[in-house]
N, C-alpha and C positions, 0 to 999 in steps of 0.2 A: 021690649025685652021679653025672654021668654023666660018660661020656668023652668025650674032646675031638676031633674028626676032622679035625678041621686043623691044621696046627704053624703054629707062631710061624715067622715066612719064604716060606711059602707067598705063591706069586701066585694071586690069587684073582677073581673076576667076579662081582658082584651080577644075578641071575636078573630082578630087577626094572627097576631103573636102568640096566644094564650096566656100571657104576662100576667098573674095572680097578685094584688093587692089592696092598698086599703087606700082610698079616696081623701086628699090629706086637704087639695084647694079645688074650690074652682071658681070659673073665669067666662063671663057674657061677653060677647064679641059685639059687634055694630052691625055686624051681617046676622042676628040672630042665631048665632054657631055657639052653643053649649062646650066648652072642654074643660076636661078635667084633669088633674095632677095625681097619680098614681105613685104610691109608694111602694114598692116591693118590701116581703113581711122576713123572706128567707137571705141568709148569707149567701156571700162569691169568696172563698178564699177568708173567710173570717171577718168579711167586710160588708157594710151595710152596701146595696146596689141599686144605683141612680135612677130615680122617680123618672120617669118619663109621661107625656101628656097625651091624651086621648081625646076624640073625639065622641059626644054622647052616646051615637049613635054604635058607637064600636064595642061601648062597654057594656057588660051582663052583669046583672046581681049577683052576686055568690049567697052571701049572706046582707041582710039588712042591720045597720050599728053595730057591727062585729066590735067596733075599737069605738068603745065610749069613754073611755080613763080619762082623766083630768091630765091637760097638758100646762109645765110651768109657767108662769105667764114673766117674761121679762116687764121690769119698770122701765117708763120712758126716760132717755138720756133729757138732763139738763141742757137748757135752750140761755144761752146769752142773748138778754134783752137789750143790751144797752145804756141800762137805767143803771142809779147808782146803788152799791152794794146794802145789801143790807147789814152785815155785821161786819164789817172786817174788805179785804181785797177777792176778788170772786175767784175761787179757786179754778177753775175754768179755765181763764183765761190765761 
């Protein structure tokens, strides 16, 4: 696998499209193919506009850790084991 030359935060510019955003995931292929998930930063009509994926090689740095802010972190959803309840009937289910 190879390494990743962009961090998760970076502001970024698509070589092609010139698509301006901020680097939200990314993803190691099996072929050694780096890509990455782009988030666009500006509105469409009042509305956030869909991330679209790049390839490493396409994308320029704009700025380095432009978007460092703390994102919420969801709690894992309850897992039914099986087992019996601990208190009571498993709301769960």
């Amino acid at each position: 696998m190879s390494e990743f030359t962009l961090g998760l935060g970076d502001r970024v510019r698509d070589r092609i499209t010139g698509l301006r955003g901020i680097v939200v995931a990314r993803t190691d292929w099996l072929n050694f193919c780096n890509r990455y998930t782009v988030q666009p930063e500006r509105l469409k009509d009042g509305k956030p506009i869909q991330s679209s994926v790049f390839d490493e090689g396409d994308l320029v740095v704009v700025k380095k850790a432009a978007f460092t802010g703390r994102v919420a972190k969801v709690a894992p959803a309850r897992r039914y084991t099986g087992g019996p309840p601990t208190c009571g009937a498993d709301p769960i289910r």
